[in-house]
DOLO-633047 format. One record per atom (N, C-alpha, C): residue number from 1; residue in three letters; atom name; x, y, z. Coordinates in pm, whole numbers, plus 50000, padded with zeros to 5 digits. Example, Ala and Ser with C-alpha at 12.3 -4.5 7.8 and 13.67 -1.06 7.14 Angstrom:
<votors>
<1, 'ALA', 'N', <51319, 49431, 50780>>
<1, 'ALA', 'CA', <51230, 49550, 50780>>
<1, 'ALA', 'C', <51320, 49670, 50780>>
<2, 'SER', 'N', <51285, 49775, 50708>>
<2, 'SER', 'CA', <51367, 49894, 50714>>
<2, 'SER', 'C', <51290, 50003, 50787>>
</votors>
This chain:
<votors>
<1, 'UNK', 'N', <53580, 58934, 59085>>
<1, 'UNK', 'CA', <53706, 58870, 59117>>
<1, 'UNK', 'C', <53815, 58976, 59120>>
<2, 'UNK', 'N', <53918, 58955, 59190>>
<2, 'UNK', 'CA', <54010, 59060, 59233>>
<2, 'UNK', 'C', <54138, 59043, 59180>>
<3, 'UNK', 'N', <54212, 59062, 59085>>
<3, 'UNK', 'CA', <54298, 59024, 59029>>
<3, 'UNK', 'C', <54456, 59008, 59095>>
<4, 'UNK', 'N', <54530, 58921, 59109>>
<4, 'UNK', 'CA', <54647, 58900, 59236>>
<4, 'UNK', 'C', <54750, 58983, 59146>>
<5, 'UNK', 'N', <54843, 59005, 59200>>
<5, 'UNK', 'CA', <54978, 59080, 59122>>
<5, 'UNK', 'C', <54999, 59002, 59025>>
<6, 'UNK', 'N', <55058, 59070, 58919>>
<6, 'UNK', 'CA', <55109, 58977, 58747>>
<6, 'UNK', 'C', <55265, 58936, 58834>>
<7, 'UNK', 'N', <55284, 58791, 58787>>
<7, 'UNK', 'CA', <55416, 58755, 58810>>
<7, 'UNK', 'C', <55506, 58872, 58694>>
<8, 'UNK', 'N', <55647, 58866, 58710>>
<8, 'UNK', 'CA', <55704, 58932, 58626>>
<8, 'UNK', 'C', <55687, 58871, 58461>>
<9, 'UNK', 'N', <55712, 58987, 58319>>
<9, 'UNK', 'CA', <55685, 58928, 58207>>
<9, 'UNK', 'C', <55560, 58888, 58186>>
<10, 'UNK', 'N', <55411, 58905, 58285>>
<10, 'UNK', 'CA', <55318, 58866, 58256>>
<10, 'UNK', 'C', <55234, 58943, 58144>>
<11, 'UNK', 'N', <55193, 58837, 58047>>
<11, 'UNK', 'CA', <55075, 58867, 57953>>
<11, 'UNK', 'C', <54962, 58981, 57966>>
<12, 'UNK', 'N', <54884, 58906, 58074>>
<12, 'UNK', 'CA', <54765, 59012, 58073>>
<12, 'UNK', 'C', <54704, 59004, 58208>>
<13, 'UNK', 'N', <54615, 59087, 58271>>
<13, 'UNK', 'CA', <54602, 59047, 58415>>
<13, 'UNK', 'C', <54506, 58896, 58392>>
<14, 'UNK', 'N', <54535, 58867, 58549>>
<14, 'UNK', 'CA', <54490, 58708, 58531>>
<14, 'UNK', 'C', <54326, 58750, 58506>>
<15, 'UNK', 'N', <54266, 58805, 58564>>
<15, 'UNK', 'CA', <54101, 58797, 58501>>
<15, 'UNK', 'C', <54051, 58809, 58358>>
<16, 'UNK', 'N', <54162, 58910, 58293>>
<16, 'UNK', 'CA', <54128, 58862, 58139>>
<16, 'UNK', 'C', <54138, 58732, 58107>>
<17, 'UNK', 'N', <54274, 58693, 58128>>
<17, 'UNK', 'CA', <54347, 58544, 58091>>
<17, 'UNK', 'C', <54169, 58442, 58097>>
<18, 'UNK', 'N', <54171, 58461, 58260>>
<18, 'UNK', 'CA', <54041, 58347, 58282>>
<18, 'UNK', 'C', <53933, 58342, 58229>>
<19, 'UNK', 'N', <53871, 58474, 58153>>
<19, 'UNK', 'CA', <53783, 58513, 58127>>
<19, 'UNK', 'C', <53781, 58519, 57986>>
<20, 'UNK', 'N', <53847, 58526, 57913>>
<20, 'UNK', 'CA', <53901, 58493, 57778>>
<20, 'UNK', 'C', <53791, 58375, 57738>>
<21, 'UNK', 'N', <53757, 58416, 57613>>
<21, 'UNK', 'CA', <53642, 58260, 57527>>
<21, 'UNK', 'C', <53731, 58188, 57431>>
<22, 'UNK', 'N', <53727, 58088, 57496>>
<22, 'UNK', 'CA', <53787, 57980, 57395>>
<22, 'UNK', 'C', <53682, 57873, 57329>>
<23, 'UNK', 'N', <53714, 57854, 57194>>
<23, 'UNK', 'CA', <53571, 57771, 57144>>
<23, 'UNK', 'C', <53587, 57607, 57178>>
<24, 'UNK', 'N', <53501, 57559, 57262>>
<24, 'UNK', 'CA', <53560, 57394, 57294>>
<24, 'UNK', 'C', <53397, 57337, 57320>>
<25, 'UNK', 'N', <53408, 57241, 57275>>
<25, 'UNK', 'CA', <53250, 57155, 57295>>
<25, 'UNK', 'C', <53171, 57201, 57206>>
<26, 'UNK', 'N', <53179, 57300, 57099>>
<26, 'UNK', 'CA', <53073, 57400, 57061>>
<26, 'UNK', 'C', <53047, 57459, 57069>>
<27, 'UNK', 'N', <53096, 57540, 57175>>
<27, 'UNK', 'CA', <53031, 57670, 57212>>
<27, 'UNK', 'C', <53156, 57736, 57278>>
<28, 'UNK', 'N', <53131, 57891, 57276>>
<28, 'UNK', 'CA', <53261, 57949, 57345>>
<28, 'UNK', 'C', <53251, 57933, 57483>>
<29, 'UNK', 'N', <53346, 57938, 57592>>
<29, 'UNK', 'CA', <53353, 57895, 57712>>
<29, 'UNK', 'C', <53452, 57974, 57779>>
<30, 'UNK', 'N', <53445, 58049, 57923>>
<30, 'UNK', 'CA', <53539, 58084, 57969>>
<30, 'UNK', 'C', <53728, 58001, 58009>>
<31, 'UNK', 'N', <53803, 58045, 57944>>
<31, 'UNK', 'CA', <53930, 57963, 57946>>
<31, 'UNK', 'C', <53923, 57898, 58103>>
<32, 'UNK', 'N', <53895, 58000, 58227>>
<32, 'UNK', 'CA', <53913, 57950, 58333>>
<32, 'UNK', 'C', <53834, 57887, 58388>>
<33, 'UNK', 'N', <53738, 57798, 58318>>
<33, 'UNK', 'CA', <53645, 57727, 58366>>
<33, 'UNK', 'C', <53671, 57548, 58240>>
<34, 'UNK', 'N', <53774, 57600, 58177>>
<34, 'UNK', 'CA', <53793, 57451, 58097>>
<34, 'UNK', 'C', <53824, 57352, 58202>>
<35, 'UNK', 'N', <53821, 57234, 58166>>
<35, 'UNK', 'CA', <53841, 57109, 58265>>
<35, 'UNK', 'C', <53959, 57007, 58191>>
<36, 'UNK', 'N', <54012, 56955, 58267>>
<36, 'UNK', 'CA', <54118, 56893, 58201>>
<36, 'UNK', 'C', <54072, 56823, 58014>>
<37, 'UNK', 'N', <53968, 56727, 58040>>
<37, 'UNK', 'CA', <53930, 56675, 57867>>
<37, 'UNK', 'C', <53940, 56771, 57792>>
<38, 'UNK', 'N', <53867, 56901, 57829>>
<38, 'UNK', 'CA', <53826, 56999, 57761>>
<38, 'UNK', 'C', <53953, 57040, 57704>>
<39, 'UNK', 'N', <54094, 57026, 57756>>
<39, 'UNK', 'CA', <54195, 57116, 57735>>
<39, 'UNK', 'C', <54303, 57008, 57614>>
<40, 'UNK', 'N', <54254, 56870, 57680>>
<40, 'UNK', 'CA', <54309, 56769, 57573>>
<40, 'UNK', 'C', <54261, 56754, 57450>>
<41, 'UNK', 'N', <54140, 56751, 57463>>
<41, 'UNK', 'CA', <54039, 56757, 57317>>
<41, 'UNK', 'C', <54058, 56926, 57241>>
<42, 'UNK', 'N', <54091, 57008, 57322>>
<42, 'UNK', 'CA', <54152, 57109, 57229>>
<42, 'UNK', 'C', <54296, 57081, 57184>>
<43, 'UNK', 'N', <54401, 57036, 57271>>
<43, 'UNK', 'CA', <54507, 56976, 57214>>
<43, 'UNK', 'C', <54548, 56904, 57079>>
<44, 'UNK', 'N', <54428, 56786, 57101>>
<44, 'UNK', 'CA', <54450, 56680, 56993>>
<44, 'UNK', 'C', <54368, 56781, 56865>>
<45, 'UNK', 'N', <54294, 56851, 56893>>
<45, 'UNK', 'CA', <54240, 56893, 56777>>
<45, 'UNK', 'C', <54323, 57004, 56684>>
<46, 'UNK', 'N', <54398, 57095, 56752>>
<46, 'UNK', 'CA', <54487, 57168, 56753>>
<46, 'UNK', 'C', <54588, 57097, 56650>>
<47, 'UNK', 'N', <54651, 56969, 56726>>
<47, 'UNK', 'CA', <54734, 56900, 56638>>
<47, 'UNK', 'C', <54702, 56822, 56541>>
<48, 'UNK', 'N', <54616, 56814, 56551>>
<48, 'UNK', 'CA', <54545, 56774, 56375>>
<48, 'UNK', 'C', <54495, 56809, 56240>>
<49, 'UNK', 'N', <54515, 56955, 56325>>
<49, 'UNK', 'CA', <54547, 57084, 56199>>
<49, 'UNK', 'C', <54658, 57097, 56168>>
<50, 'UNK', 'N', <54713, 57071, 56253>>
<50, 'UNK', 'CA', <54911, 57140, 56193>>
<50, 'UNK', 'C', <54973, 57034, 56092>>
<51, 'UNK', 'N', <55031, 57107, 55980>>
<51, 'UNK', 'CA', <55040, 57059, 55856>>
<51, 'UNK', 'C', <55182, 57122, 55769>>
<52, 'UNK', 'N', <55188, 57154, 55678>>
<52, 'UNK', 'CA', <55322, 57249, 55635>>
<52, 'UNK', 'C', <55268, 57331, 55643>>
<53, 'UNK', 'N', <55304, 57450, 55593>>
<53, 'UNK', 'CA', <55325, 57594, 55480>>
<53, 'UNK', 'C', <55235, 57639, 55628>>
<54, 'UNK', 'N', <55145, 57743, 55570>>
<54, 'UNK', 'CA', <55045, 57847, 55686>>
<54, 'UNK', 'C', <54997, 57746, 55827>>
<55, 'UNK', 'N', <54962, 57665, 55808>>
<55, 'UNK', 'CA', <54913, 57522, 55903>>
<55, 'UNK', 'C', <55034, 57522, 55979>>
<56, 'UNK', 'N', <55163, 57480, 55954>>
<56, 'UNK', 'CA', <55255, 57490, 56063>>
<56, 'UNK', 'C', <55313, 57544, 56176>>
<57, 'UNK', 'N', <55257, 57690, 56161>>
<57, 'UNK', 'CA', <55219, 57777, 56286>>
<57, 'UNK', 'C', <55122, 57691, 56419>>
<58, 'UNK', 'N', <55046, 57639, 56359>>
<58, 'UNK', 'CA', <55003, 57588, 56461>>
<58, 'UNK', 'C', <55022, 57458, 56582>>
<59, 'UNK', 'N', <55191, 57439, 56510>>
<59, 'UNK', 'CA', <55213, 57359, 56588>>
<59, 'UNK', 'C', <55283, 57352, 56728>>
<60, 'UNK', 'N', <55296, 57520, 56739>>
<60, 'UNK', 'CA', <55332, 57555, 56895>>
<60, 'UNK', 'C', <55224, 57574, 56976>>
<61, 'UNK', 'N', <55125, 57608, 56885>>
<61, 'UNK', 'CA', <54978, 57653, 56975>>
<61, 'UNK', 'C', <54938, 57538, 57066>>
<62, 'UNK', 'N', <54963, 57388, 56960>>
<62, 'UNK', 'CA', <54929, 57269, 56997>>
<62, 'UNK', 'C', <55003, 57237, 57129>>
<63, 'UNK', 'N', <55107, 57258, 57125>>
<63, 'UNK', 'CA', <55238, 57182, 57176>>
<63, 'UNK', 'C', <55199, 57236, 57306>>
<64, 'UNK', 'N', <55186, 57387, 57354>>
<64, 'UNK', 'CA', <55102, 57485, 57471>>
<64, 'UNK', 'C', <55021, 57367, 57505>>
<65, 'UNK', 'N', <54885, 57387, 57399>>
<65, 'UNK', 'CA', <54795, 57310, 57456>>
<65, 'UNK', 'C', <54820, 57176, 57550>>
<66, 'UNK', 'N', <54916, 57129, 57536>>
<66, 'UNK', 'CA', <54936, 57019, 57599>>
<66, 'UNK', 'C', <55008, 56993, 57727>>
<67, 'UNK', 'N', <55094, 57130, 57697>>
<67, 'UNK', 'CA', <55165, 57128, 57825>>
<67, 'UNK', 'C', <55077, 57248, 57888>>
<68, 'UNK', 'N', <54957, 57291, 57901>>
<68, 'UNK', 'CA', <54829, 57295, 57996>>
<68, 'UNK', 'C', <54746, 57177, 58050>>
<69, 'UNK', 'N', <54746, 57074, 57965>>
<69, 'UNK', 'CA', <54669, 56962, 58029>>
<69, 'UNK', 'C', <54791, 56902, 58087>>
<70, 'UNK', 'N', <54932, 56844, 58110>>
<70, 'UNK', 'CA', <54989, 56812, 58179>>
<70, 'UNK', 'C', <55023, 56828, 58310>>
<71, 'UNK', 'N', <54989, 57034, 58295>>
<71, 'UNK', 'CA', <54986, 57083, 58421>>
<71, 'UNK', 'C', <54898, 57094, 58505>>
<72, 'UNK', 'N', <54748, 57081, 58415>>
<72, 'UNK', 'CA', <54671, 56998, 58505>>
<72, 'UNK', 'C', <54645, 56846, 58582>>
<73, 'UNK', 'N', <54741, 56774, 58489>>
<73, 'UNK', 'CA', <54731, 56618, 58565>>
<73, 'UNK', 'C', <54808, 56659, 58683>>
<74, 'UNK', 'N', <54911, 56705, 58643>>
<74, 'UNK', 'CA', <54984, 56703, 58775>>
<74, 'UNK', 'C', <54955, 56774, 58875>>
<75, 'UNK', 'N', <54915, 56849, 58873>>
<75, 'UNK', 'CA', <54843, 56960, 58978>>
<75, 'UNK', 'C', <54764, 56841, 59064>>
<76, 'UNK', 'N', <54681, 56770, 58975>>
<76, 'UNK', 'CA', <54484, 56734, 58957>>
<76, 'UNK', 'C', <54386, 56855, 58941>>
<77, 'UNK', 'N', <54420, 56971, 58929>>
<77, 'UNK', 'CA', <54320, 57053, 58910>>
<77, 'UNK', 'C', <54202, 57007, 58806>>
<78, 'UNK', 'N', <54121, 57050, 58849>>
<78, 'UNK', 'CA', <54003, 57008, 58777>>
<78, 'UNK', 'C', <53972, 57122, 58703>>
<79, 'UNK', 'N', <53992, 57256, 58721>>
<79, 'UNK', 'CA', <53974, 57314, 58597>>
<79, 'UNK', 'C', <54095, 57432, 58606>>
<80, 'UNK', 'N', <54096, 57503, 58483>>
<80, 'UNK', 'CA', <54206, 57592, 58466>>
<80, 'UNK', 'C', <54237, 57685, 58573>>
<81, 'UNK', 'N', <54145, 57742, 58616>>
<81, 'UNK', 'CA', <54160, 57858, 58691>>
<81, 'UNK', 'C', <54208, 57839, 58844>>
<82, 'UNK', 'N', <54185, 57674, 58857>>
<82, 'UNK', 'CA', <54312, 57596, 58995>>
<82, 'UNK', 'C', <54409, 57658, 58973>>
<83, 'UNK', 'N', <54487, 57660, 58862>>
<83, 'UNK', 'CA', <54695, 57671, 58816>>
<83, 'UNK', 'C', <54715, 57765, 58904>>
<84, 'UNK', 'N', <54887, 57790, 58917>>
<84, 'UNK', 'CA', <54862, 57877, 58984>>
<84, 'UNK', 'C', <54905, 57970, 58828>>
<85, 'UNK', 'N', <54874, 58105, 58890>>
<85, 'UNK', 'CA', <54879, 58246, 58760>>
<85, 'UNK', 'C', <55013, 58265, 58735>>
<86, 'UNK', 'N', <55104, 58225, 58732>>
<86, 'UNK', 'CA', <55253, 58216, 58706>>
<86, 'UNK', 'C', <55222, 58171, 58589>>
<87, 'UNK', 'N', <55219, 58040, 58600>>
<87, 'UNK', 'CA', <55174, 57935, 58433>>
<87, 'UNK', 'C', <55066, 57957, 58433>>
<88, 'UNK', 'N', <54957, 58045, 58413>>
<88, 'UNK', 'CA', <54853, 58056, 58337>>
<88, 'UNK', 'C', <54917, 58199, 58236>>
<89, 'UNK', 'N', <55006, 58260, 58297>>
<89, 'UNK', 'CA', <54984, 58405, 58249>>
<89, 'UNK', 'C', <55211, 58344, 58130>>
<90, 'UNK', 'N', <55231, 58263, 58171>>
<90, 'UNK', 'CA', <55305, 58232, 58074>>
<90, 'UNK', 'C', <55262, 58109, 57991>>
<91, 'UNK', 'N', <55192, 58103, 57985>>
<91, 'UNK', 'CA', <55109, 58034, 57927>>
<91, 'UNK', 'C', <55018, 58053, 57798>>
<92, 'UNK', 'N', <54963, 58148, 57819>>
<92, 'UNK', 'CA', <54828, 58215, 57764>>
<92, 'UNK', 'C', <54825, 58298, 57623>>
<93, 'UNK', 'N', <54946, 58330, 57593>>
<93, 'UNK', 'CA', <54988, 58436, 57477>>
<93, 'UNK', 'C', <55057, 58256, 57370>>
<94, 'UNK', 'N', <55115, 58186, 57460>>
<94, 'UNK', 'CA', <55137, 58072, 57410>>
<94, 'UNK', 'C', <55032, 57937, 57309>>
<95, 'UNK', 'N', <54904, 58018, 57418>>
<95, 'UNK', 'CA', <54795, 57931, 57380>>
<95, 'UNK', 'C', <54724, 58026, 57288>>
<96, 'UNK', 'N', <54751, 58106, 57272>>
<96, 'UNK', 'CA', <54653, 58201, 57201>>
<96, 'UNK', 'C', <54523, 58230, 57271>>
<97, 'UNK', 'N', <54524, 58278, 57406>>
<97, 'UNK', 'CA', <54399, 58302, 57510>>
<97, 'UNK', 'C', <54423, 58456, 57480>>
<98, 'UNK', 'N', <54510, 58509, 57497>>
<98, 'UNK', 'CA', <54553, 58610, 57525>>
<98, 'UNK', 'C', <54692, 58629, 57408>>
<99, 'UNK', 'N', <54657, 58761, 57317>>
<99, 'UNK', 'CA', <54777, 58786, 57186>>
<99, 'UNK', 'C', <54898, 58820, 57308>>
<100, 'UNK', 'N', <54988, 58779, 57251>>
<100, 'UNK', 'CA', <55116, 58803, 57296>>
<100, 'UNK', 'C', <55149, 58940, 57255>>
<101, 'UNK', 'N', <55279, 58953, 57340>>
<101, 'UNK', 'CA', <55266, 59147, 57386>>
<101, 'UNK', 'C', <55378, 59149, 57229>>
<102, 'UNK', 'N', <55335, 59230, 57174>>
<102, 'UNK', 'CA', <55462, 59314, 57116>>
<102, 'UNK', 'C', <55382, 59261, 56941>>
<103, 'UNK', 'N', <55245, 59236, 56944>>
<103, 'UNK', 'CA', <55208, 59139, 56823>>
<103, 'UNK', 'C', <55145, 59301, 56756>>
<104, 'UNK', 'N', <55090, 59256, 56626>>
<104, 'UNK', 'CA', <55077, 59380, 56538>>
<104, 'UNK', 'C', <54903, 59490, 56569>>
<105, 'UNK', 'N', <54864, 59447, 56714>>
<105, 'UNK', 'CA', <54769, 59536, 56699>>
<105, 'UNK', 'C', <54878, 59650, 56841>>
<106, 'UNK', 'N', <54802, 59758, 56802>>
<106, 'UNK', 'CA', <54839, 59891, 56923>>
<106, 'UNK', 'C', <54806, 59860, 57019>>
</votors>
């Protein structure tokens, strides 16, 4: 796959982004092959961890998660890698697919 130009401020090139393993169903799975359930059932699960103290971090991760499956209803894309790479690649550091730039590794 051939990677298209990074919109400006982008994360990471889009073939990492897509290619990225996210754990869903059981097993790890390429991000750009999730399907809309897949992205809700990480959502709701997401938000059912978030809690106070250390747990509360995770309630932006969640909040992402959801506004990825929204952007798939509305699209209808059937799986991630439809979006277009604008919102996948502002997206993705949001979702934790991809660490956000400026985080504590080199």
């Amino acid at each position: 796959m051939t990677d298209q130009p990074q919109p400006p401020g982008a994360s990471a090139p889009l073939s990492e982004i897509l290619s990225s393993a996210v754990y869903v169903d059981g097993a790890s799975r390429p991000f750009g092959e999730l399907t809309p359930a897949q992205i809700r059932a990480r959502a709701d699960e997401l938000r059912a961890a978030t809690g106070w103290g250390p747990t509360a971090r995770v309630a932006p991760v969640a909040q992402a998660w959801r506004e990825l499956a929204l952007a798939l209803e509305r699209t209808g894309a059937e799986r991630v890698a439809a979006l277009d790479p604008a919102v996948l690649s502002e997206l993705a550091p949001r979702l934790w697919v991809v660490l956000p730039s400026g985080g504590l590794l080199p």
